[in-house]
C-alpha positions as CSV (number, residue, x, y, z in Angstrom):
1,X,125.6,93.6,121.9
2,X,122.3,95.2,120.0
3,X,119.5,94.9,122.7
4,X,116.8,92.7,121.2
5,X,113.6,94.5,119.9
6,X,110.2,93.3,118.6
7,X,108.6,96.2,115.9
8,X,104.6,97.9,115.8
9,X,104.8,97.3,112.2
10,X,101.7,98.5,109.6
11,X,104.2,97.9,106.7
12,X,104.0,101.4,105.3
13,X,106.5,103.8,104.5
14,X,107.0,105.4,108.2
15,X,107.1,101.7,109.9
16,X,110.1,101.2,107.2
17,X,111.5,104.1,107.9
18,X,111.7,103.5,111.3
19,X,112.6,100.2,110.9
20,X,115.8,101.3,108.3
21,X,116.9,104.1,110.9
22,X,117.2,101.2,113.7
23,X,119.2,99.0,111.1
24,X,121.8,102.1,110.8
25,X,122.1,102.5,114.6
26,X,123.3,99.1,115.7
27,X,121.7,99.2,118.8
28,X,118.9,97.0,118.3
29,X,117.8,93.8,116.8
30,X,115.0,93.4,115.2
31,X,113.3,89.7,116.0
32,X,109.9,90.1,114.9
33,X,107.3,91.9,113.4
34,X,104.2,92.6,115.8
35,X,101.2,93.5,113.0
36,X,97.5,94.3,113.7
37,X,94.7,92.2,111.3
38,X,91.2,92.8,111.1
39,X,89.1,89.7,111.1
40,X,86.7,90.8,109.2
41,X,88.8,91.8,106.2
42,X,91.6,89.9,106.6
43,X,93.9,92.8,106.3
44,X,96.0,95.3,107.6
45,X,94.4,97.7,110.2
46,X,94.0,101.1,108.4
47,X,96.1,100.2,105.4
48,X,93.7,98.1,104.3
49,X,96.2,95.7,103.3
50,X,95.8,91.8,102.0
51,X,97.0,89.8,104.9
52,X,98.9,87.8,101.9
53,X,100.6,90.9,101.5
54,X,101.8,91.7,105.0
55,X,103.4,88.4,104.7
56,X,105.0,88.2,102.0
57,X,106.8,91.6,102.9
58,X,107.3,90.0,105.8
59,X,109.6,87.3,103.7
60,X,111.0,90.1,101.7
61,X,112.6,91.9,105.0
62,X,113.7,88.6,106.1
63,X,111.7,89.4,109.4
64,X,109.2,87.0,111.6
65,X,105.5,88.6,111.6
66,X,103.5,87.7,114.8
67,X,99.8,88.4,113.5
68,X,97.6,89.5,116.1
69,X,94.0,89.0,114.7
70,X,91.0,91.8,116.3
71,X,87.7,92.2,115.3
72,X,85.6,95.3,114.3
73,X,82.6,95.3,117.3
74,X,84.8,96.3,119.8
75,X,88.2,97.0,117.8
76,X,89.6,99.4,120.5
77,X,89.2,97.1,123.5
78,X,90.5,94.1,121.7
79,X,93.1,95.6,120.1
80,X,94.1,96.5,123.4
81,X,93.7,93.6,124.9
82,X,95.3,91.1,122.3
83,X,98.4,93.2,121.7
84,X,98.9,93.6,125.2
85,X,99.2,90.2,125.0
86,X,101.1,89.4,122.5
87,X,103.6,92.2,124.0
88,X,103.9,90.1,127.1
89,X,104.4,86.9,125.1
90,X,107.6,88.9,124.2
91,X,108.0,90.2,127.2
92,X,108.4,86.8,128.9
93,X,111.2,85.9,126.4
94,X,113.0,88.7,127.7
95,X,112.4,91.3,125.3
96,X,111.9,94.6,127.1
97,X,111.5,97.4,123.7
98,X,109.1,97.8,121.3
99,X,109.7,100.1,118.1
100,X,107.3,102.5,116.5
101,X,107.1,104.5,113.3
102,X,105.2,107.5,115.4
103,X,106.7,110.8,114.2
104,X,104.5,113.2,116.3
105,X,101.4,112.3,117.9
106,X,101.9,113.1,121.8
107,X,99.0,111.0,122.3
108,X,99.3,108.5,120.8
109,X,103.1,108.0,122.1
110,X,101.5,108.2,125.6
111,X,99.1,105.5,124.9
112,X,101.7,103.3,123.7
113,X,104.1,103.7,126.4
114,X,101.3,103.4,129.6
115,X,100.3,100.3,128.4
116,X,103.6,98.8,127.4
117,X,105.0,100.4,131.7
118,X,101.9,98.0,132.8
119,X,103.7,95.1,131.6
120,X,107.5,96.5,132.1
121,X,108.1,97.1,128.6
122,X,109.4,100.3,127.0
123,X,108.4,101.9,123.4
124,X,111.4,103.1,121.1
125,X,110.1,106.1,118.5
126,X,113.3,106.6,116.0
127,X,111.5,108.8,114.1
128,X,109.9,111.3,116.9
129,X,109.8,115.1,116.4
130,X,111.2,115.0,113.0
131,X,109.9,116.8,110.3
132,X,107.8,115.1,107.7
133,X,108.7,116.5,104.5
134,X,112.4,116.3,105.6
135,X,111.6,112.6,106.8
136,X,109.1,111.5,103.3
137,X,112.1,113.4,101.3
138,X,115.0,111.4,102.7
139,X,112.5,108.1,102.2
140,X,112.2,108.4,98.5
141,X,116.1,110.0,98.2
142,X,117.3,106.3,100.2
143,X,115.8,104.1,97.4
144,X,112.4,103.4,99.0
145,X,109.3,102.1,97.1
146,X,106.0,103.0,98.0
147,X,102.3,102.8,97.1
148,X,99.3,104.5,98.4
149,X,96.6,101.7,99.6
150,X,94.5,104.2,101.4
151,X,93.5,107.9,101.1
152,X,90.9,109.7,103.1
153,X,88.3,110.9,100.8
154,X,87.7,114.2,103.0
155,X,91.0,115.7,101.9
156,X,92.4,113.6,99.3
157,X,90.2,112.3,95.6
158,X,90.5,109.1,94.1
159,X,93.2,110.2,91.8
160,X,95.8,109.3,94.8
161,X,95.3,106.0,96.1
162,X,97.1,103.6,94.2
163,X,99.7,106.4,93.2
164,X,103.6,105.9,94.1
165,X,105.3,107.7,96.7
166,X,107.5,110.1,95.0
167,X,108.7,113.5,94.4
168,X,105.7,114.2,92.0
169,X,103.2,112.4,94.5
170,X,104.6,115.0,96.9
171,X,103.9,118.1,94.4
172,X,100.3,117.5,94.1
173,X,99.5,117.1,97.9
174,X,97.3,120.2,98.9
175,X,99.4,121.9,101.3
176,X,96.6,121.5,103.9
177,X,97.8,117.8,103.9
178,X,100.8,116.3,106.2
179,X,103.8,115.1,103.5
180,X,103.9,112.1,105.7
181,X,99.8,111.5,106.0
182,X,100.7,111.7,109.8
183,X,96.8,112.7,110.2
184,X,95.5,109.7,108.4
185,X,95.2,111.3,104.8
186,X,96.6,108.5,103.3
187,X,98.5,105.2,104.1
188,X,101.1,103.1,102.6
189,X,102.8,99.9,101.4
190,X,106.4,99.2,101.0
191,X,107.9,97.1,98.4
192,X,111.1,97.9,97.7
193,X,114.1,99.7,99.5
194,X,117.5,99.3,101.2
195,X,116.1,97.6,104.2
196,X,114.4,94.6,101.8
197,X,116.4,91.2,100.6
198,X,114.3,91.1,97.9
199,X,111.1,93.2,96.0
200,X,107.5,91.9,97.1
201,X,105.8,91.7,93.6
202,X,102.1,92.7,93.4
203,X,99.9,93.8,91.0
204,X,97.0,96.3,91.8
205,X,93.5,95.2,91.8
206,X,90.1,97.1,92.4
207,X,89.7,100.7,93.7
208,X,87.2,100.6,96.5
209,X,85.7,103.5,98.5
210,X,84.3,102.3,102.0
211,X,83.7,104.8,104.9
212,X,84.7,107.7,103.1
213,X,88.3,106.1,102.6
214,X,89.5,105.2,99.1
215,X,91.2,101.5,99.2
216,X,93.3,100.5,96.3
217,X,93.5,96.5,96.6
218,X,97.3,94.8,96.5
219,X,97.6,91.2,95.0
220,X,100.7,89.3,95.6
221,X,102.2,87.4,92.1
């Protein structure tokens, strides 16, 4: 029997793969999403993305989404704190894993799984130590659909936010930049893509640039 799993979903194209890799292996069930939201905003942490969006590809993967809701004056301690929580809500219910989309980030693997051992929980990282252009490559080959919400204006111009995820997007990155935007050059939404019942349908609204980060708004239709 597939041991029961909740996911650290952002809703971009390495959460998806991860997500589509677990699908294919049987061994795990996925029985919710576990997403971060900025207060402030109302969106996705780092993606940038509508809430309303987050939710309706929620509906689209045919998934729960348990929204965890942090705010921006001390966004490190209570993101922390309130996914911690929410872990243990989970935990109490039984559920022992949580899945990441992390391909490589020692770091940031060892942060998840300390905090996650304080409350006897485990992380699960389907995607760790493979390559990215081998990984973004086998994304687009499977059928997936992706936009660019976010692109770091240090390394990437406007001209990419807002630009799908496809062989001609990965052309024109500088070589300087990760295929997979593993070091925050850019950040995703999926819409479409083996792992989906259905397509979220969106239209693109305003490009924005805030912090030195281009934002290319999603509106759900």
């Amino acid at each position: 029997m597939p041991e029961k799993v909740i996911f650290g979903w952002s809703g971009g194209k390495d959460s998806t793969s991860a997500l589509y890799e677990v699908r294919k292996s049987r061994d795990y069930e996925v029985i919710s999403l576990l997403t971060a939201i900025r207060e402030e905003y109302d969106r996705v942490s780092l993606h940038g993305v509508r809430r309303s969006m987050i939710e309706r590809q929620a509906e689209c993967l045919g998934l729960p989404l348990y929204e965890v809701f942090v705010s921006q004056g001390e966004f490190t301690q209570d993101y922390e704190s309130k996914m911690m929580d929410a872990s243990l809500e989970f935990r109490n219910k039984g559920i022992t894993s949580v899945v990441f989309g992390d391909i490589f980030f020692t770091d940031i693997r060892k942060y998840r799984e300390e905090n996650l051992a304080k409350i006897g929980m485990k992380g699960i990282f389907p995607l760790w130590g493979k390559n990215s252009a081998e990984l973004v490559r086998a994304f687009i080959n499977s059928g997936f659909k992706a936009i660019t919400t976010c692109v770091d204006s240090k390394v990437l111009d406007k001209t990419f936010v807002g630009k799908m995820i496809d062989k001609d997007f990965l052309a024109e990155l500088p070589a300087n930049v990760d295929p997979c935007g593993e070091n925050g050059e850019f950040h995703s939404f999926v819409f479409d893509g083996p792992v989906f019942k259905t397509r979220v349908r969106y239209t693109t609204g305003e490009i924005v640039l805030r912090d030195s980060f281009y934002f290319c708004d999603l509106l759900p239709v």
